[in-house]
Structure formats: structure tokens, C-alpha cells
C-alpha positions as CSV (number, residue, x, y, z in Angstrom):
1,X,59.3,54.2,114.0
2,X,59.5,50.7,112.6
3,X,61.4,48.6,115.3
4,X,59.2,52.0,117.3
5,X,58.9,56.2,118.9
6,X,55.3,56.1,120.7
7,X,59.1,58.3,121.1
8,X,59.0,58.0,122.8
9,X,55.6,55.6,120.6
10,X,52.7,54.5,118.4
11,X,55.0,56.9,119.1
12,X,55.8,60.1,120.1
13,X,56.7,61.7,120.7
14,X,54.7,59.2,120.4
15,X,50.6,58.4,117.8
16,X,54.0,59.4,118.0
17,X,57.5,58.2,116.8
18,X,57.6,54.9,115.1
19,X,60.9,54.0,116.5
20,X,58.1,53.9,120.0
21,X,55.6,52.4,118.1
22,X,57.2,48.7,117.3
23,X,54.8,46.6,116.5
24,X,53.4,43.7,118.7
25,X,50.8,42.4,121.0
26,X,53.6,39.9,123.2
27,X,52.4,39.9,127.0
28,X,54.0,42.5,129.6
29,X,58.0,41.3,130.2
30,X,58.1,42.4,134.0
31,X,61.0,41.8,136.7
32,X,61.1,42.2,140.2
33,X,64.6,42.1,142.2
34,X,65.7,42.9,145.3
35,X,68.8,43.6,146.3
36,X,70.5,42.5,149.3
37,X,72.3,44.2,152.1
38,X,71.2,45.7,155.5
39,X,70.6,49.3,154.7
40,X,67.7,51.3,154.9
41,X,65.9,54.1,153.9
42,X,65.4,57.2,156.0
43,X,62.4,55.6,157.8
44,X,64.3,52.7,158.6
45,X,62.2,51.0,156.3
46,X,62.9,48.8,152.9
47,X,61.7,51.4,149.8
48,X,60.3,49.3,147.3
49,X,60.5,51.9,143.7
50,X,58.4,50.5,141.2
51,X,59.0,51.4,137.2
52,X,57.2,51.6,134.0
53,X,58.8,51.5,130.8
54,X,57.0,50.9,127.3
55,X,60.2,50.4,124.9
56,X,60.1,46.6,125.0
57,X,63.2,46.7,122.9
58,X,65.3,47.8,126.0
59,X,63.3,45.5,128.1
60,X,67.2,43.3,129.3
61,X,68.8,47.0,129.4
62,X,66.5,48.1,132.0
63,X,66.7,45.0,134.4
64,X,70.0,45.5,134.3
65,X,69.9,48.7,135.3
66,X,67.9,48.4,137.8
67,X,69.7,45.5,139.6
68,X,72.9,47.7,139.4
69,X,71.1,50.5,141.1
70,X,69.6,47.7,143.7
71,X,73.7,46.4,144.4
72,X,74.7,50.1,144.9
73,X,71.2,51.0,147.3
74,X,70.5,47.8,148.8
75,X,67.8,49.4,151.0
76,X,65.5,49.6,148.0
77,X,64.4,47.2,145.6
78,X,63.2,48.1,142.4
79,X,60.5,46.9,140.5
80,X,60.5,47.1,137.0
81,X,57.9,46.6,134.4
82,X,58.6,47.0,130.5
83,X,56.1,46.4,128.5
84,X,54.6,46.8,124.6
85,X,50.9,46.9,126.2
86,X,51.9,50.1,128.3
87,X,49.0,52.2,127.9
88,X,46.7,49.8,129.0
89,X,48.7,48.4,131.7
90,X,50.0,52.0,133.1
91,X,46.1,52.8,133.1
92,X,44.8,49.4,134.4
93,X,47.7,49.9,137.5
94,X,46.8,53.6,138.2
95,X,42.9,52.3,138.2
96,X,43.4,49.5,140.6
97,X,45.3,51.4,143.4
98,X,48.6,49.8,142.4
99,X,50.1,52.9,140.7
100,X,53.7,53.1,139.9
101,X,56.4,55.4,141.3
102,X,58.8,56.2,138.4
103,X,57.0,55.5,134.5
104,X,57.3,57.1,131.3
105,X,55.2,59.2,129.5
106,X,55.1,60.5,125.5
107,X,56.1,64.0,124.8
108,X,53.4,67.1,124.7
109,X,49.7,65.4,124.3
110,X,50.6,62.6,126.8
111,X,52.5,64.6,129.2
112,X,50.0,67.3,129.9
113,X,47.1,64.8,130.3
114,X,48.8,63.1,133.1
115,X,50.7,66.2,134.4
116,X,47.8,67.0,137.7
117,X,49.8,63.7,139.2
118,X,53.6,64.5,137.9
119,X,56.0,65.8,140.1
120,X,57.4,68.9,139.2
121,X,61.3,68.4,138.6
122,X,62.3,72.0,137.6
123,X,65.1,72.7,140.4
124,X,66.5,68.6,139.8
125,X,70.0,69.1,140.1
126,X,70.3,67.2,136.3
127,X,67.3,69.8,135.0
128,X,70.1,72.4,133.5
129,X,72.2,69.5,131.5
130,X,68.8,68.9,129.7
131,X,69.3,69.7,126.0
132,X,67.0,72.5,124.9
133,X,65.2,70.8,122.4
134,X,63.8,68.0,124.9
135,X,62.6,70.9,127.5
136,X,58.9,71.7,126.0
137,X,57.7,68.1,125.1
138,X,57.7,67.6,129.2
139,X,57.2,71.3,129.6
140,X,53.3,71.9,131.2
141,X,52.2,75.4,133.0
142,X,55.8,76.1,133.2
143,X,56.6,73.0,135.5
144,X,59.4,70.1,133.9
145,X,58.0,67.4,134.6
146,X,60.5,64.7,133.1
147,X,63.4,63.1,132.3
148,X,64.3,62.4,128.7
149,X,65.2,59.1,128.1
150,X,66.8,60.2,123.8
151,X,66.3,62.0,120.7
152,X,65.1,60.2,118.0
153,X,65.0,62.3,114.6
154,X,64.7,61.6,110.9
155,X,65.5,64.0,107.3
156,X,66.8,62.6,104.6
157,X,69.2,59.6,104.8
158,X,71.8,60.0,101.5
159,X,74.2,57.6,99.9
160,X,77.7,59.3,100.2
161,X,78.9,57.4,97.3
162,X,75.9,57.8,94.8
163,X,76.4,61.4,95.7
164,X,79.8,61.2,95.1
165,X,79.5,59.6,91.8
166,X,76.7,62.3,90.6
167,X,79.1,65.0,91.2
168,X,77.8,66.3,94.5
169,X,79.9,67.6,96.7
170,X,77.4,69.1,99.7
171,X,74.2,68.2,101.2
172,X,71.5,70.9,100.2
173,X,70.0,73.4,102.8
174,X,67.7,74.9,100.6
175,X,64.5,73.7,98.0
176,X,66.7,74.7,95.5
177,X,69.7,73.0,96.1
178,X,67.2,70.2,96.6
179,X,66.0,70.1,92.9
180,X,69.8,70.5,91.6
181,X,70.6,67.4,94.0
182,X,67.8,65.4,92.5
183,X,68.8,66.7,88.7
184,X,72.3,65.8,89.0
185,X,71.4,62.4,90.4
186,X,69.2,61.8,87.6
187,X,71.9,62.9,84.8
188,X,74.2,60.3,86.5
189,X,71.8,57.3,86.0
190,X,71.2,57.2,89.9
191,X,67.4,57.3,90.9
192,X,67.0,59.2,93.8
193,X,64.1,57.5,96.1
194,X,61.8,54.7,96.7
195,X,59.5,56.5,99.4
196,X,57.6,54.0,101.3
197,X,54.4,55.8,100.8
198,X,52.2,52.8,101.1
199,X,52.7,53.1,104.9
200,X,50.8,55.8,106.9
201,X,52.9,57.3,108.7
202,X,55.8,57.6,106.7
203,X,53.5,60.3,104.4
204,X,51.0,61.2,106.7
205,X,52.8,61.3,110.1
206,X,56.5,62.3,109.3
207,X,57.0,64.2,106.3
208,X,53.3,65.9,106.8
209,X,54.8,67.1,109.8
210,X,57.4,68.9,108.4
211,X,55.4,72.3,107.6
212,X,53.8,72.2,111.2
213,X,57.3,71.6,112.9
214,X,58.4,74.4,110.5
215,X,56.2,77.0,112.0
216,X,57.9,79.5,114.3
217,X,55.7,78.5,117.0
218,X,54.2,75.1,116.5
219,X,52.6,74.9,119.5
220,X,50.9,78.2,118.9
221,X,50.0,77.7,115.3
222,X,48.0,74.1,116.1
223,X,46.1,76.0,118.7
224,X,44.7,78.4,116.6
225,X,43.7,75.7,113.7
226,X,42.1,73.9,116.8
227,X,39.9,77.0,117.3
228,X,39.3,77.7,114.0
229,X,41.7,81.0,113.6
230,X,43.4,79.5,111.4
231,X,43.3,76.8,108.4
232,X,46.2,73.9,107.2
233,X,46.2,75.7,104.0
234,X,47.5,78.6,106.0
235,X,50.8,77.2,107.0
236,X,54.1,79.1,105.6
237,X,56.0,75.9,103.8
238,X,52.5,74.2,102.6
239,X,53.5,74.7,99.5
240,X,57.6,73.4,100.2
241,X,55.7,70.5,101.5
242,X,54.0,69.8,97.9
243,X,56.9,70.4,96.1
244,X,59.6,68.3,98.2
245,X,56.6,65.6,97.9
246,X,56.5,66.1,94.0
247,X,59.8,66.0,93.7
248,X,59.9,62.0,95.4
249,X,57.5,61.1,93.1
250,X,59.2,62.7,90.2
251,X,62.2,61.3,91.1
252,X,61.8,58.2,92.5
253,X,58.8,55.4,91.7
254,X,55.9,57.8,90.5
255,X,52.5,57.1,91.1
256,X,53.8,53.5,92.2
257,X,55.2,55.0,95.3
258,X,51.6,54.0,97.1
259,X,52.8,50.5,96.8
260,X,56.1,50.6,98.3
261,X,56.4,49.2,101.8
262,X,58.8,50.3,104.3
263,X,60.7,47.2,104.3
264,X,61.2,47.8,100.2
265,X,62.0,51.0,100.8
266,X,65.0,50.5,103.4
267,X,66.1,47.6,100.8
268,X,66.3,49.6,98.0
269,X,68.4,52.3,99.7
270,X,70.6,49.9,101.4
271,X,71.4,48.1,98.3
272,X,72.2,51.1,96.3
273,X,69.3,51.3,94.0
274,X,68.4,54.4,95.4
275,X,70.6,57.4,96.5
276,X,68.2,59.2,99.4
277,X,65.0,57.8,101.1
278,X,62.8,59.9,104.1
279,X,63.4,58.0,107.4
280,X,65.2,58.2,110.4
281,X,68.2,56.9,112.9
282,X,66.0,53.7,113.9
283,X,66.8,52.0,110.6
284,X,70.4,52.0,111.1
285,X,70.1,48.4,112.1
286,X,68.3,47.5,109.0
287,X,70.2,49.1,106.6
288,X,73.7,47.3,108.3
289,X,72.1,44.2,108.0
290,X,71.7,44.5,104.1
291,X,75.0,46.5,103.4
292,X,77.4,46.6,106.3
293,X,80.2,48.4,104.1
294,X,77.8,51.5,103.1
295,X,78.4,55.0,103.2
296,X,75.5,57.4,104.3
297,X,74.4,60.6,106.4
298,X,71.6,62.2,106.9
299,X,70.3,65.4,106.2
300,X,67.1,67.8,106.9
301,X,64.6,68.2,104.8
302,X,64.7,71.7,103.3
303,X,61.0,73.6,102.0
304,X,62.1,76.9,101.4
305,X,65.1,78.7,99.8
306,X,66.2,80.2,103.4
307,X,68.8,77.8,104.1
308,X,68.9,78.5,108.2
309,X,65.2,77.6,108.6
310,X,66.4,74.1,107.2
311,X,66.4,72.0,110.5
312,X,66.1,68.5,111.3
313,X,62.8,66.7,113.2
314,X,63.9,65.9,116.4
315,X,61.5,64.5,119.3
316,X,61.8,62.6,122.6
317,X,60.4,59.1,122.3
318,X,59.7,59.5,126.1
319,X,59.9,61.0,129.5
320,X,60.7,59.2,133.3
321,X,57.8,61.1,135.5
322,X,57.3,60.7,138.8
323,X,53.9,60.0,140.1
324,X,53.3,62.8,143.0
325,X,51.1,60.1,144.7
326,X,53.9,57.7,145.2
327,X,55.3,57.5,148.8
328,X,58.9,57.5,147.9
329,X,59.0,60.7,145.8
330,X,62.4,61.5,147.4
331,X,63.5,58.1,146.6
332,X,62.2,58.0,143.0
333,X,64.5,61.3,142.3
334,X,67.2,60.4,143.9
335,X,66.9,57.3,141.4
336,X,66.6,59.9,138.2
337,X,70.0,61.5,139.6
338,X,71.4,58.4,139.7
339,X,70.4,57.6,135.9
340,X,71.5,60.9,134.4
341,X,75.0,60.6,136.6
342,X,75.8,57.3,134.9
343,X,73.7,58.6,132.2
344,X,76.9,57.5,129.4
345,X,76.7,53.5,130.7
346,X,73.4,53.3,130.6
347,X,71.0,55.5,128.7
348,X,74.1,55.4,126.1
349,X,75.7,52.5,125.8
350,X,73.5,50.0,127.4
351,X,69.8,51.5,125.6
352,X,72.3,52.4,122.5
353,X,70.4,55.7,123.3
354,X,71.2,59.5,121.9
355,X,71.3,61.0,124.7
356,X,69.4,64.1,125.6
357,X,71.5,65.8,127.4
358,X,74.6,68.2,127.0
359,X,76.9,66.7,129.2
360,X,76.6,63.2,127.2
361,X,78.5,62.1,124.0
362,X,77.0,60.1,121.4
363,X,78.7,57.0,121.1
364,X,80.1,57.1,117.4
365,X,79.0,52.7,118.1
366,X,75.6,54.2,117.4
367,X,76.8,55.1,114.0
368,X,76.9,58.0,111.6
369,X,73.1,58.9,111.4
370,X,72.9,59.5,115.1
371,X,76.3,61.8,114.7
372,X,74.4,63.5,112.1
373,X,71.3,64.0,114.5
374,X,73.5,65.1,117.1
375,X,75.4,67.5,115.3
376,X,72.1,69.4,114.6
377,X,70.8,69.1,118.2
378,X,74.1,70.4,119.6
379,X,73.1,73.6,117.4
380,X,69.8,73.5,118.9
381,X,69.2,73.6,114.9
382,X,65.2,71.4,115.3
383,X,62.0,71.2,114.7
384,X,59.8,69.7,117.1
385,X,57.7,66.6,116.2
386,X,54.4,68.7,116.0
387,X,52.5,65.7,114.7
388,X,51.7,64.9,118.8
389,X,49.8,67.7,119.0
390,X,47.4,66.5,116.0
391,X,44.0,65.6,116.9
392,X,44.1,61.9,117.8
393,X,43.8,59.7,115.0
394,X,44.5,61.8,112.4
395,X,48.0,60.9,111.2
396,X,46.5,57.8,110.1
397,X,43.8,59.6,107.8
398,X,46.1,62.0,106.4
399,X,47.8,59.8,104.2
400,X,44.7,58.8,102.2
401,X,44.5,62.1,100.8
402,X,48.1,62.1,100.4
403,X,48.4,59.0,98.6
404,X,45.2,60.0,96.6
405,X,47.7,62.6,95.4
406,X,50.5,60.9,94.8
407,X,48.5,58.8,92.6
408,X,46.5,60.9,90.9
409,X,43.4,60.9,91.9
410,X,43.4,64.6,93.8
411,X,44.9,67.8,93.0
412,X,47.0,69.4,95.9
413,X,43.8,71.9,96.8
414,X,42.0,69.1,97.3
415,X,44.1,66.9,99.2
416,X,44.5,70.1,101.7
417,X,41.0,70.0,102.0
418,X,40.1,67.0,103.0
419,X,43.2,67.1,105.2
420,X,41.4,69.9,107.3
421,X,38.1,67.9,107.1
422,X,39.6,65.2,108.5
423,X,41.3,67.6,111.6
424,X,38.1,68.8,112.0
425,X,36.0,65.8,112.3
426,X,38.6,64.5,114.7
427,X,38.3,67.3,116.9
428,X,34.7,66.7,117.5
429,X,35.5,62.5,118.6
């Protein structure tokens, strides 16, 4: 997401979640406290825990954290890193020996390739209050191997006013509804987007990962396009996808939508120009800064006309794992209790985090996007962010074809074609 995501990333959940994937090349913000006192651990000895994080943006949040866990343990000290330049660094420490107790991984992809040195934290006391739609991004060979630091999600953000004014009274659930939305908008003067299509992963990362995440089993379905069961052509809502994406177009800038940037895009809807745009909870803060007084929501993005398999994206911008190689294993989860127990100070309103677990309330501080996202979550009513299970690389190449086709230049067979090209290219890097 634009901030990051990298969600967990770039983003994750993650190339992942953009809210992970802020910019920025700024050197590794570290700390190391220790906290005082006479205790010890149950060698006698001082534990030293040392913690990775990548989501720079927290990087104060985290220190604080940890010297608050240091004042209530003072037989351990806790070293934290956060950094932007985390996948370097986390591989630069585990290469050199100086390997890291507690750090964070990105949801499926990233998980699994470090999963032979995770910790298996199935029978974690906090394991049950997990929410189910964070359990199979950290899910490998049946083992949980993490602790979710959020959910991050995105649909459609709406103008409750604009809506108001055009005579709507509901958010659609289905395609249909959809067009009727977009009709009524356009009868009322109101134009309905400004899609930032000139960015790649808005097209070819999010909303291209609506028909895979709209697959009953995701998972399942990129496996067999993998191993050349099955084609991109093949998927159920292809065509919802095409027609939700015509409808932008139709509806919003046209063939112009190729030049709109994500910072126009955010301006346009927080001004009022235009009544919906395709993004998610990270741009609450930009959308404030422009218009503190608006109204909005957000909805999923429906491709069919069977309103209950209309859910919202919903993905973990990343995982606390715990390096089975570490000497204070014991320590390290007794450290991940200790988060999830005052989970509501600091994962909510410290990181200004949804939380990802049931027993934790999203503070409404966080605003009404995040209520929205919540209120699907508590319905387990999600898709998962199927886009990290692409071939690596590919989000990024996807959106040529797309914005070919947005433009003009291909016709939707072709676009899908070179689409699967590209997956298949990638596979053999």
C-alpha cells in the first residue's frame, strides 16, 4: 500500500500489500535497551531477545513497546531492529550467524520459505483468539507458525453524501447493483472514479487479484495454473473482473485512466469530484488531510450477481515468527503472550493496528474504513490476498496488458493472454 503492506509489504501479504510496501531506501532505525533490575531468567542468566520488524512506520511504536516489556521483565533486554531494508538485513543477519530471535515474515510465499527454521506455535495459549482469516497466510504443513500483527484490506471506498445525493440508499453486493450505482451516479451529475491506473499495482496487483481471491480455493486454483492444469482464462469471475474494470473506465476518466497517479486519485475522491475510487484503509490518513469533515465507507467489490460470494480482500501485512534456532525460544513466546495480552494498547492503539484477533476491538480512532473492514472480518466474510502466491515479479507486468486495455490498444482476449504469458515466463526465472 502507499504509506505500505509487504502486509505485511512490497507487501504482502506482502510483492504484497502496499500499505507494507512504503516506499524508501532510509538506513535501518535500530534500538537496543536494557532494562534494569536484578531478575533473571530460568538459567540465572540475563536473556537478551532480539526483534525484527520491517514496518518502519511503527518504528517509535515498537521501541516503546519493547522498553515496556523490558520495565515489566527486567531479566531480559530486548533488542529491536525496524527497518525499510528488512529483506536484506533479515538475510544478511541469518547469513552472518547473528540471526534474530522473534522477526516477521509476509504471509503464504514468505512464510513457507522460511518455515524449516519457524517454530511451530499451534498449541500458543493466544493461537484460538486468532481470527480465521489470518490462520492460512502463516499456515505451512499444518503447523501455525505466527503471530499476526493486522488486517489490512481494500474494496471500494464510497462518498456517503454523493451517494446520498444520487439517490442511493445501499451499497451494492452484486454486478448488477454495481451498474445501477454507477447509472444513478451518472444521472445526478456525480462522476463515479478516478482510478489510479497509472500505478502498477493498483490494476495489476489489487483489483487483478480479485478473481483469484474469488476462487473457492485460491490456494488450490494457483497450483494448478502453476502446473499447467489450468489457464487464467479459466477462472470463474474473469469475466466480472473485465466488466467491473469497464465499468471504471466508463464511468470515470476513460482511456486517460493510464495517467492518473495515486496521489490524483486519493485527491479527487477526497475533494468530492469523484464518488468511489479502488483502494484501501491505509489512505485514511490522506484522505483526512484533504477533507477532514467527509463522509465515506467502504465496500467489496462485487463480480457476480450472487450477492454472498461478494467479500472484501483481506490479508495480514505480516507475521512475528520465532526462529527455532534461537536459544531463548521459551523466552521469545512468552514475549508473543505478552503482546497479544496487552494486544488492545499496543498492536491497537499504539501501531493504530486492526487487530487480528477476536478478542480485540477496533478502535473507532482508526476510523470508519477500518469499522467497515472489521465488520466483514468478524463475518469471516474475505477473500484472501491471492496475489502472494503469484509468480514473483508478475504483479508488476500484469498491468501493462491491463493498461494496454484500458487504453485501447488490446482487446480483453488478448490482454488475458499475455497475462498467462507473462505467469508463465515468470515461472521459469
Amino acid at each position: 500500500m502507499k504509506k505500505l503492506f509487504s502486509m505485511m509489504t512490497c507487501a504482502a501479504l506482502i510483492t504484497t500489500t502496499l500499505a507494507g510496501c512504503a516506499g524508501g531506501t532510509e538506513a535501518p532505525k535500530s534500538q537496543s535497551a536494557t532494562g534494569g533490575g536484578s531478575g533473571s531468567g530460568a538459567d540465572g542468566k540475563k536473556v537478551t531477545l532480539k526483534l525484527m520488524q520491517f514496518k518502519a512506520e511503527i518504528t517509535d511504536s515498537v521501541m516503546a513497546m519493547a522498553t515496556d516489556y523490558m520495565k515489566e521483565n527486567p531479566n531480559v533486554n530486548v533488542e529491536a531492529v525496524v527497518t525499510r531494508d528488512y529483506e536484506t538485513l533479515i538475510k544478511t543477519r541469518f547469513a552472518s550467524g547473528n540471526e534474530p530471535d522473534i522477526f516477521a515474515t509476509k504471509a503464504f510465499t514468505d512464510t513457507a520459505d522460511w518455515s524449516d527454521r519457524l517454530v511451530d506455535l499451534s498449541n500458543e495459549p493466544w493461537m484460538s483468539q486468532v481470527s480465521p482469516s489470518a490462520v492460512p497466510g502463516m499456515t505451512v504443513n499444518g503447523k501455525k507458525l505466527g503471530f499476526p500483527f493486522a488486517f489490512e484490506g481494500y474494496g471500494f471506498i464510497y462518498n456517503k453524501d454523493l451517494f446520498t445525493k444520487a439517490g442511493i440508499d445501499k451499497v451494492p453486493v452484486t454486478l448488477s447493483e454495481l451498474k445501477q450505482v454507477n447509472e444513478k451516479l451518472k444521472a445526478a451529475g456525480i462522476t463515479s472514479y478516478s482510478e489510479g491506473y497509472k500505478e502498477w499495482w493498483v490494476l495489476g496487483q489489487h483489483l487483478l487479484n480479485l478473481p483469484f481471491g474469488y476462487e473457492k480455493d485460491s490456494i488450490a486454483n494457483i497450483e494448478k495454473i502453476n502446473k499447467g492444469e489450468a489457464k487464467v482464462s479459466d477462472l470463474a469471475n474473469m469475466n466480472g473482473f473485465f466488466d467491473v474494470l469497464d465499468m471504471t473506465v466508463k464511468y470515470g476518466k476513460g482511456p486517460q485512466s493510464i495517467g492518473v497517479s495515486y496521489d490524483n486519485q486519493v485527491s479527487e475522491f477526497a475533494s468530492g469530484k469523484t464518488a468511489m475510487m479502488q483502494q484501501g484503509v491505509w489512505t485514511i490518513d490522506s484522505i483526512l488531510k484533504i477533507n477532514k469533515d467527509i463522509k465515506m465507507g467502504m465496500f467489496a467489490i462485487p463480480l457476480n450477481d450472487n450477492a454472498a460470494d461478494t467479500r472484501l480482500p483481506v490479508g495480514v501485512p505480516g507475521y512475528y515468527v520465532i526462529n527455532k534456532n534461537s536459544k531463548n525460544v521459551e523466552e521469545a513466546k512468552k514475549f508473543l503472550t505478552w503482546l497479544h495480552k496487552n494486544g488492545q494498547k499496543y498492536l491497537v492503539n499504539s501501531f493504530k493496528f486492526i487487530p487480528a484477533f477476536t478478542d480485540l476491538k477496533t478502535s473507532p480512532e482508526l476510523g470508519p474504513l477500518a469499522t467497515d473492514l472489521s465488520a466483514y472480518v468478524e463475518k469471516n466474510n474475505t477473500i484472501p490476498w491471492a496475489h502472494t502466491l503469484w509468480p514473483s515479479g508478475s504483479n508488476q507486468e500484469f498491468a501493462k496488458p491491463l493498461q494496454a486495455y484500458v487504453g485501447g490498444q488490446m482487446k480483453k482476449d488478448q490482454a488475458i493472454a499475455e497475462i498467462q504469458k507473462i505467469w508463465n515466463d515468470r515461472l521459469k526465472k
